[in-house]
BATORLO-138325 format. One record per residue: x, y, z of N, C-alpha, C in turn; residue number from 1. Coordinates in nm, 3 decimals, always signed. Layout:
N
X, Y, Z, X, Y, Z, X, Y, Z, NUM
...
// end
This chain:
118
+0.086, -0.117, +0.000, +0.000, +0.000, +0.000, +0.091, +0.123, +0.000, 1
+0.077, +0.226, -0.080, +0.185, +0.353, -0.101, +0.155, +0.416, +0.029, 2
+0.225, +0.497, +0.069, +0.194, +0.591, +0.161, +0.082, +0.671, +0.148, 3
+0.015, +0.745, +0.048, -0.074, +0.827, +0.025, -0.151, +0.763, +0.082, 4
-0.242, +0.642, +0.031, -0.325, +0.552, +0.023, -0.356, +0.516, +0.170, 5
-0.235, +0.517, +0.240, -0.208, +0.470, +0.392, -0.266, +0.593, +0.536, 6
-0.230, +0.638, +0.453, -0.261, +0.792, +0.559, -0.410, +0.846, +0.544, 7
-0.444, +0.849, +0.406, -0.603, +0.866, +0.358, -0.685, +0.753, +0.398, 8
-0.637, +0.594, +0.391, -0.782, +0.519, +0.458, -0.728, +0.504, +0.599, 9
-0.598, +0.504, +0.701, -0.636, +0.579, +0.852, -0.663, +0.676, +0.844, 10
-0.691, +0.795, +0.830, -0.785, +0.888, +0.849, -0.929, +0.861, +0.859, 11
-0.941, +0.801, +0.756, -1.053, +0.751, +0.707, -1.144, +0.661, +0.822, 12
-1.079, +0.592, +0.915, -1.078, +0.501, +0.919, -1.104, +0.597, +1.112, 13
-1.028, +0.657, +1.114, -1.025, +0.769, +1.205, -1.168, +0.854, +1.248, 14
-1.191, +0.912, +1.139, -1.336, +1.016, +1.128, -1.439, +0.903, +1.118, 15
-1.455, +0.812, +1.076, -1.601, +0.708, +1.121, -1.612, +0.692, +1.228, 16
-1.464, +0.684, +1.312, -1.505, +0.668, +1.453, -1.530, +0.765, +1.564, 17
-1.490, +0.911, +1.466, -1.535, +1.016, +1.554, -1.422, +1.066, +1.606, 18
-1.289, +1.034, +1.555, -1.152, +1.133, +1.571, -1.119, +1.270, +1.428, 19
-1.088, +1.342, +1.470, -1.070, +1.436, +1.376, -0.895, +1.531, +1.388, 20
-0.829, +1.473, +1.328, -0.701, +1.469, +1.276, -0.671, +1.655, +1.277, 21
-0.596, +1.691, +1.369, -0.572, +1.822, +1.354, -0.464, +1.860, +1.245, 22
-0.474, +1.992, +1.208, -0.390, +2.037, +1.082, -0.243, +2.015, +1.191, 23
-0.110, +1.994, +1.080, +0.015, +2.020, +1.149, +0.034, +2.128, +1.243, 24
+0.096, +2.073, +1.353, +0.151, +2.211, +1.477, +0.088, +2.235, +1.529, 25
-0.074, +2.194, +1.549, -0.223, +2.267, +1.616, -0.168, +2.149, +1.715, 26
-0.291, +2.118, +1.809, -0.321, +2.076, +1.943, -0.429, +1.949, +1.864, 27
-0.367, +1.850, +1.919, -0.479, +1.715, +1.936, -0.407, +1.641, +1.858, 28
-0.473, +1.528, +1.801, -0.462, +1.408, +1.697, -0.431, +1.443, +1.613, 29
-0.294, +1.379, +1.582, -0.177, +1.434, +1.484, -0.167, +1.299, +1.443, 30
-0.137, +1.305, +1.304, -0.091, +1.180, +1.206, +0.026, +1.209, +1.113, 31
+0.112, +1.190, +1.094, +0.246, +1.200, +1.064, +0.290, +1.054, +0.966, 32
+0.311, +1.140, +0.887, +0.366, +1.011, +0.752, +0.533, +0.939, +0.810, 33
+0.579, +0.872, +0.793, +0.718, +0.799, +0.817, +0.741, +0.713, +0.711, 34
+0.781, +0.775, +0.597, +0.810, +0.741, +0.397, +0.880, +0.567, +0.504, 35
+0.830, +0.472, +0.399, +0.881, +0.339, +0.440, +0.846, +0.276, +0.536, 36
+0.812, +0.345, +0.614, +0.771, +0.260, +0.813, +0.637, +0.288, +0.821, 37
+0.563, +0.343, +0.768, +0.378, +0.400, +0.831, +0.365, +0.513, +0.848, 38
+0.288, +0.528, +0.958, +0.240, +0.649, +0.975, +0.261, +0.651, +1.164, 39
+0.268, +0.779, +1.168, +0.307, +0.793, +1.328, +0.176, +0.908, +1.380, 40
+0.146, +0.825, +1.507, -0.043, +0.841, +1.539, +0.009, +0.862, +1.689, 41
-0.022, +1.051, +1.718, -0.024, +1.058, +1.858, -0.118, +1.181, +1.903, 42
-0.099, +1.217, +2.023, -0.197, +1.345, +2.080, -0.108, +1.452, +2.140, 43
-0.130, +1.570, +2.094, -0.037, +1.688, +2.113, -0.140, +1.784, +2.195, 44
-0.087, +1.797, +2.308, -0.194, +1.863, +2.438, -0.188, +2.020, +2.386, 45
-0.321, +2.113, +2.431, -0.348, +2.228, +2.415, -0.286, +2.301, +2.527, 46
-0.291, +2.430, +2.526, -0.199, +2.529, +2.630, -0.333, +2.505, +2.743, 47
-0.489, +2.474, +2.734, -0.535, +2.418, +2.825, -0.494, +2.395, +2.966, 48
-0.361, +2.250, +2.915, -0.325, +2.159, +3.003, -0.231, +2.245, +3.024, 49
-0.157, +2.338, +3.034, -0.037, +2.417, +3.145, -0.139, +2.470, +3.257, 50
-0.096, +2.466, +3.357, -0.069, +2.553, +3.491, +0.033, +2.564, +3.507, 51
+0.019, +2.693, +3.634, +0.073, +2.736, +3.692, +0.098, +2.678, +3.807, 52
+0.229, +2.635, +3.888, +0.266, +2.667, +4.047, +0.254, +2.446, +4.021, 53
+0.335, +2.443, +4.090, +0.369, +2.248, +4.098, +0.313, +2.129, +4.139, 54
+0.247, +2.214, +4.200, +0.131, +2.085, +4.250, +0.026, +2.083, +4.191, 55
-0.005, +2.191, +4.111, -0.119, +2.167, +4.029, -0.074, +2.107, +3.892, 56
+0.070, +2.138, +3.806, +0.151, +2.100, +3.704, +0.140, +1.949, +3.709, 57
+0.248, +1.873, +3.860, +0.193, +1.736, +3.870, +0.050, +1.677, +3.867, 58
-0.049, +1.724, +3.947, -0.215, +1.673, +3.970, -0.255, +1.664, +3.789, 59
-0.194, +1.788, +3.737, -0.253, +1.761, +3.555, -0.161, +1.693, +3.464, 60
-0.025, +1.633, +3.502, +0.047, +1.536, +3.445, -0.003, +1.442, +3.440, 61
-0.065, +1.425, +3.565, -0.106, +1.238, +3.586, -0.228, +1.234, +3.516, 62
-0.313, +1.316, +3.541, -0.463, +1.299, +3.456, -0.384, +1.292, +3.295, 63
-0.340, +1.412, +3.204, -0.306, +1.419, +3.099, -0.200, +1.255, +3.077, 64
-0.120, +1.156, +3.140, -0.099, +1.085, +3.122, -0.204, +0.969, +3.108, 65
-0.324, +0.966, +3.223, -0.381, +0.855, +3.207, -0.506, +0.907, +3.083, 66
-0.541, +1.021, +3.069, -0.604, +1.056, +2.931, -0.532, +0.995, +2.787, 67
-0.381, +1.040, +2.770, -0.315, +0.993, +2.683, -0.331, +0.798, +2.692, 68
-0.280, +0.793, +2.752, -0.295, +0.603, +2.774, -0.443, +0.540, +2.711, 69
-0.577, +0.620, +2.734, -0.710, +0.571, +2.752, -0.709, +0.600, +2.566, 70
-0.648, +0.759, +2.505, -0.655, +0.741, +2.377, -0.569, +0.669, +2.300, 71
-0.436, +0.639, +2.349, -0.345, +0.551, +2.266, -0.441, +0.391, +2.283, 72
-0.454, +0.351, +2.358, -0.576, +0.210, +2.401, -0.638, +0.152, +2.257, 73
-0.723, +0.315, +2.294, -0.872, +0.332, +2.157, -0.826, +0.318, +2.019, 74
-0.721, +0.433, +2.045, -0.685, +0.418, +1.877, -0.629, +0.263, +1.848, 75
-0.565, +0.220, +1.906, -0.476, +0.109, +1.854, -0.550, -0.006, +1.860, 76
-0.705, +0.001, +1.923, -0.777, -0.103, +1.920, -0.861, -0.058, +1.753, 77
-0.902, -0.001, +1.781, -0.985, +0.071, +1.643, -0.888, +0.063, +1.494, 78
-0.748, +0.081, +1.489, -0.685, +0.044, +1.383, -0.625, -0.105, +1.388, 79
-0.648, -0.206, +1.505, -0.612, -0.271, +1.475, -0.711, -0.392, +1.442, 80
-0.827, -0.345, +1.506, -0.992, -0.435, +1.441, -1.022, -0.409, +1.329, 81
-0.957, -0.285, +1.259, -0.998, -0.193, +1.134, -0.881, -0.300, +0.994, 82
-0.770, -0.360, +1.092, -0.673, -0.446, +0.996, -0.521, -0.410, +0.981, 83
-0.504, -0.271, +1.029, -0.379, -0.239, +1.051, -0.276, -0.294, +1.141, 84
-0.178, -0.264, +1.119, -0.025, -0.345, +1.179, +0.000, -0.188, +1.273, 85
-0.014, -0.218, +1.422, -0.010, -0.091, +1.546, +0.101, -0.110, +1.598, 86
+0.256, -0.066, +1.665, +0.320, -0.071, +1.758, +0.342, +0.057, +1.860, 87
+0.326, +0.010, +1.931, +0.381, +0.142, +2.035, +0.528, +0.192, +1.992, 88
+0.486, +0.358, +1.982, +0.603, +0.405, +1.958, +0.623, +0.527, +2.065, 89
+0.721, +0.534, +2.147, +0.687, +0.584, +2.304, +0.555, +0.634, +2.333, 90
+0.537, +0.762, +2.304, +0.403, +0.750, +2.402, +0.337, +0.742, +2.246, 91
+0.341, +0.740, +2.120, +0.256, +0.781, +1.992, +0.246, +0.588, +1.950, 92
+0.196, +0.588, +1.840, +0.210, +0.484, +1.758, +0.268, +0.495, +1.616, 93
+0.320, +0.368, +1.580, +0.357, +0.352, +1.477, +0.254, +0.293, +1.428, 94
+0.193, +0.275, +1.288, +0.045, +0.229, +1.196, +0.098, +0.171, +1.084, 95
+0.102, +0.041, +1.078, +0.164, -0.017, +0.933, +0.054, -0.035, +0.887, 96
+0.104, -0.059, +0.716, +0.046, -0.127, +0.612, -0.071, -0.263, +0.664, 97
-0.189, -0.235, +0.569, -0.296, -0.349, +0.678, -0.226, -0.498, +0.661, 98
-0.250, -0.598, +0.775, -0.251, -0.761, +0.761, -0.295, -0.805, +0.603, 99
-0.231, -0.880, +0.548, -0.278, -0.969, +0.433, -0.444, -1.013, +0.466, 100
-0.470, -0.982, +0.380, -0.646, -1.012, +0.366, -0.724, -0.906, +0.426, 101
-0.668, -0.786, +0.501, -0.783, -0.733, +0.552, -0.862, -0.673, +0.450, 102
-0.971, -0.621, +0.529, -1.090, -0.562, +0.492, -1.072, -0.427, +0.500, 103
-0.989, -0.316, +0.491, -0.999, -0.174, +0.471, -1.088, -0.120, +0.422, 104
-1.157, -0.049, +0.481, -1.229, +0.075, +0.377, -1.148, +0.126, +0.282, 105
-1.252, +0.153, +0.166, -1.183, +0.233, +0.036, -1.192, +0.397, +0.090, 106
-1.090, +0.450, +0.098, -1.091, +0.646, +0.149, -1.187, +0.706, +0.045, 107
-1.251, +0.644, -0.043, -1.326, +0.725, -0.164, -1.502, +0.686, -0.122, 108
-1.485, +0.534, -0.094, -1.615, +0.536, -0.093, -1.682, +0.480, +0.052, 109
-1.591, +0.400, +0.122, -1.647, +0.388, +0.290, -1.660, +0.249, +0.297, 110
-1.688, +0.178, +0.185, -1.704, +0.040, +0.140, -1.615, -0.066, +0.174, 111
-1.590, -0.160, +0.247, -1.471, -0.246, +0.233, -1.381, -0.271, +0.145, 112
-1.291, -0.323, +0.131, -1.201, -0.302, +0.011, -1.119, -0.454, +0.042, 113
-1.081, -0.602, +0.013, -0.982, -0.696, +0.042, -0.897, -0.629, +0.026, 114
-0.778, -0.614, +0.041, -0.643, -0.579, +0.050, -0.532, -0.729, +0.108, 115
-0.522, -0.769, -0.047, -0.379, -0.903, -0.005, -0.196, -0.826, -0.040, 116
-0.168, -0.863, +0.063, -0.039, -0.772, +0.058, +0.079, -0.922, +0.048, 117
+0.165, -0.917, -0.056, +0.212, -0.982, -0.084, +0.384, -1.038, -0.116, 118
// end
């Protein structure tokens, strides 16, 4: 599967389930191409999550960690029932090319698609 193809049906694959992929450098769900290896799938926190003064900095580390954990979970269950190849890549993911035989949606029409990778 080319890269284009790869990044357009996870997305794809993304927005059915109700994630919405922020533009580069913004805040949230970021998808990032990696030419040869996949695609790299993580969450980039809003100025929201800063405070001020250390005990409140820590009290919103730990939430913003176990938030991050609950969406890395989702996503990697959702691309990987969806047919994709998921590894943890520190706190983001790495998203390969789907398993031989899956069922991908086509990014054009929403439809399943076989995909034998060979």
């Amino acid at each position: 599967m080319e890269d284009k193809h790869l990044f357009e049906s996870v997305c794809d694959v993304l927005a059915r389930h109700g994630f919405d992929v922020a533009p580069p450098q913004a805040a949230g769900l970021f998808v990032r191409l990696r030419p040869g290896r996949g695609l790299l799938l993580g969450w980039r926190p809003g100025p929201e999550t800063a405070h001020s003064g250390r005990d409140a900095a820590d009290e919103a580390g730990d939430e913003f960690q176990r938030l991050r954990g609950a969406l890395t979970l989702a996503l990697s269950e959702i691309l990987t029932t969806s047919g994709y190849i998921v590894t943890g890549q520190g706190v983001d993911l790495l998203v390969g090319c789907p398993r031989a035989s899956a069922r991908i949606p086509s990014p054009a029409t929403g439809d399943p698609v076989t995909t034998r990778i060979l």
